[in-house]
C-alpha positions as CSV (number, residue, x, y, z in Angstrom):
1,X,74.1,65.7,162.6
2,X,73.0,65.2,158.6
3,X,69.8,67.2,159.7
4,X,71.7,70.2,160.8
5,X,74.5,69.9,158.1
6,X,71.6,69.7,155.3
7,X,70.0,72.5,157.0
8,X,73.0,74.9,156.5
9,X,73.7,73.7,152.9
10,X,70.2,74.7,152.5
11,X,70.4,77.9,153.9
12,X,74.1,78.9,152.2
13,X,72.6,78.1,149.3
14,X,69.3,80.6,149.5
15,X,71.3,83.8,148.6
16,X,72.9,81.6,145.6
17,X,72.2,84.2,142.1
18,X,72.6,82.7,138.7
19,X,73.7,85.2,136.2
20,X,71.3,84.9,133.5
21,X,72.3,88.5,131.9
22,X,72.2,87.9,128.1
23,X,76.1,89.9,128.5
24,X,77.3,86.5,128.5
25,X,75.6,85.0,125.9
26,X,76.0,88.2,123.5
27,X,79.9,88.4,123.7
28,X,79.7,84.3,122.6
29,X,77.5,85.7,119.9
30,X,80.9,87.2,117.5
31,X,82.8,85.2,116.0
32,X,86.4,85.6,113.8
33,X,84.8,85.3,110.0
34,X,87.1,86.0,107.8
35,X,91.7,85.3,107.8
36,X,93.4,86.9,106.0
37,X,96.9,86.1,107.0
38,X,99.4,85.7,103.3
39,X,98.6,88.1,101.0
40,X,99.0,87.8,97.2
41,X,101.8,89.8,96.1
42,X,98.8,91.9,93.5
43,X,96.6,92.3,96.5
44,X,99.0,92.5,99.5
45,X,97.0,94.9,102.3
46,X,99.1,93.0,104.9
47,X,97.4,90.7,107.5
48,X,93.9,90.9,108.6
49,X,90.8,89.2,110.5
50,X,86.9,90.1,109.9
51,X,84.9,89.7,112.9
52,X,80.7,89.1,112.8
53,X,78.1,89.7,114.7
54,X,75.6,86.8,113.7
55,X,73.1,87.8,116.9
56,X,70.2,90.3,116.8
57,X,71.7,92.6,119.7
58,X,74.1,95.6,119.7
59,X,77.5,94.8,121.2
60,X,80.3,97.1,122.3
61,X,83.8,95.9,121.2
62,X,85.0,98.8,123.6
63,X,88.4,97.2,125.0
64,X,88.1,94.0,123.7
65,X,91.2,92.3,122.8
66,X,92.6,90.2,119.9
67,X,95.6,88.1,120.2
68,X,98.0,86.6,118.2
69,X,100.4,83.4,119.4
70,X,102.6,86.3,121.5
71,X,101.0,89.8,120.2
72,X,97.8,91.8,121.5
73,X,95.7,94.4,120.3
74,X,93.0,96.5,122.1
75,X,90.2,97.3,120.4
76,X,89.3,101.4,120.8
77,X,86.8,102.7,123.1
78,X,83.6,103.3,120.8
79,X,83.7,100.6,118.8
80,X,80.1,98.8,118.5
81,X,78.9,95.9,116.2
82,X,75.2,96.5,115.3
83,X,73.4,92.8,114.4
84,X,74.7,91.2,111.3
85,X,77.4,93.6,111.0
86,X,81.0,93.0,110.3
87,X,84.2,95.0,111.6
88,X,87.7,94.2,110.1
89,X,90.6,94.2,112.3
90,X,94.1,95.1,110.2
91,X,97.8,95.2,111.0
92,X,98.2,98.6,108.4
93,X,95.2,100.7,108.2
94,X,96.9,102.7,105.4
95,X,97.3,99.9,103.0
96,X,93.9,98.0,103.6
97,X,92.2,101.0,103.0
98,X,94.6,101.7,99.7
99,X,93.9,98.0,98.5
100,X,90.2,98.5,99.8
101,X,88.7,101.9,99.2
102,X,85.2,101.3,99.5
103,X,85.7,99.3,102.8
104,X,85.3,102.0,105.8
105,X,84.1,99.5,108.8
106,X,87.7,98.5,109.2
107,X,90.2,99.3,112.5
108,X,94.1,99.5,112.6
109,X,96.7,99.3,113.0
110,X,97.0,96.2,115.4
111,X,100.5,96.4,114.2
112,X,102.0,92.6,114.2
113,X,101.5,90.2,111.2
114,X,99.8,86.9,111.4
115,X,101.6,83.9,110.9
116,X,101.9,81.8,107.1
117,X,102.3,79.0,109.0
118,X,99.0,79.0,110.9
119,X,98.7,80.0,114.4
120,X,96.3,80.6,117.5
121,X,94.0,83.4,117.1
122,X,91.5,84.8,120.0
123,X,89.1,87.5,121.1
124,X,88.6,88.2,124.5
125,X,85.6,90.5,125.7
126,X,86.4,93.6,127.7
127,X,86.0,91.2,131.5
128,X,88.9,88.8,129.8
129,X,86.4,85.9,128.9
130,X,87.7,84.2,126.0
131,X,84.6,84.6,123.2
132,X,86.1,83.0,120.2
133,X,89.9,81.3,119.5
134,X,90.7,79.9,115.8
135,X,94.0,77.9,115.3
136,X,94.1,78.2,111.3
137,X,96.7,76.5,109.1
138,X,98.1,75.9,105.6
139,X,97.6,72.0,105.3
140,X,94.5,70.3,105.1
141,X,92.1,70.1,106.4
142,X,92.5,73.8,106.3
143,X,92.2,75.1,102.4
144,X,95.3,75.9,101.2
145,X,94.9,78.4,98.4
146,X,94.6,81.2,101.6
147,X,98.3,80.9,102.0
148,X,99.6,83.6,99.6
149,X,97.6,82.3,96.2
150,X,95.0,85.2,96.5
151,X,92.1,84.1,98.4
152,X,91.5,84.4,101.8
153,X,90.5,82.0,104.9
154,X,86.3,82.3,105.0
155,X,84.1,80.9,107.5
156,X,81.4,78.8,105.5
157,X,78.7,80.1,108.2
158,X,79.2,81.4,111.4
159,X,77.0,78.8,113.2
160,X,79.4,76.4,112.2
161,X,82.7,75.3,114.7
162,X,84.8,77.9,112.9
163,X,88.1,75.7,115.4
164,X,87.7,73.1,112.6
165,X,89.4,73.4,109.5
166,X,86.5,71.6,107.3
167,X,84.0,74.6,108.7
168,X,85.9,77.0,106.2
169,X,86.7,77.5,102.5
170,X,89.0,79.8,100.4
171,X,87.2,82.8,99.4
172,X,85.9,82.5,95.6
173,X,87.3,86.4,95.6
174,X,91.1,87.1,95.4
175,X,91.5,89.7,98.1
176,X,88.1,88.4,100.0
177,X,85.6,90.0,101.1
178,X,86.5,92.2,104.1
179,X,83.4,94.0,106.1
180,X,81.1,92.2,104.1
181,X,79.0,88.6,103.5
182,X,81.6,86.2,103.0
183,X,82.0,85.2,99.3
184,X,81.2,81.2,100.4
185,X,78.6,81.9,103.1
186,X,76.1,79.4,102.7
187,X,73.3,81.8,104.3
């Protein structure tokens, strides 16, 4: 009986496939880079969140989806993130690109504000597989200064655990540095 049970274990597991497509581990490549979620009253372009791409391959954002504690957005159709690029994801399109003429790799409007408080942000690929989820706040170990003093909420590098609080610093740039190197980077 153990013969002929082994025997179809073996056999049920001959069609078995593995997926080693690198689609996988591309969309765990992005990462959420950059918070900016309390302006300074000077520099107020409402809320927004810079995304990387730290990998060496192309990677289409095409129906991805960012989400706040209750809120969603979808990113557009068309929307690709070449290697070491950035894309900035903004709740009012108008005013970041008022505040921040000279940024163009920017999408809007996702239309709900992030919370002061701290909250749960993720970023789902276009299957629904979770690639990246930050739960930021205004007490430590979380800097503080991101919480309506000017600076904003930047990843230190994006190799590091970006969930813990200690991986990131307050930008050295009132306003930060959205669609660009983070102004703390240690690369």
């Amino acid at each position: 009986m153990k013969k002929i049970f082994l025997i179809l274990f073996l056999l049920g597991c001959e069609n078995t496939i593995t997926d080693n497509s690198s689609d996988s581990a591309i969309s765990d490549g992005i990462v959420i880079n950059e918070i900016n979620y309390n302006s300074s009253s000077d520099l107020d372009s409402e809320d927004w969140i810079e995304l990387y791409n730290p990998t060496n391959q192309t990677i289409d954002l095409s129906m991805w989806e960012f989400h706040g504690d209750d809120d969603v957005f979808i990113i557009p159709e068309n929307t690709i993130l070449l290697p070491n690029q950035y894309v900035v994801l903004c709740e009012n399109s108008s005013l970041f690109s008022e505040i921040f003429p000279s940024v163009n790799n920017f999408i809007g409007d996702f239309g709900f504000g992030l919370k002061g408080g701290g909250e749960l942000l993720r970023l789902f690929d276009s299957s629904d597989l979770m690639v990246d989820e930050v739960e930021y706040d205004d007490i430590t170990p979380w800097p503080i200064a991101p919480d309506g003093q000017g600076p904003t909420l930047e990843l230190m590098d994006p190799f590091l655990d970006n969930a813990l609080g200690n991986s990131w610093e307050a930008s050295n740039i009132n306003g930060g540095t959205p669609g660009g190197m983070n102004s703390v980077s240690n690369e």
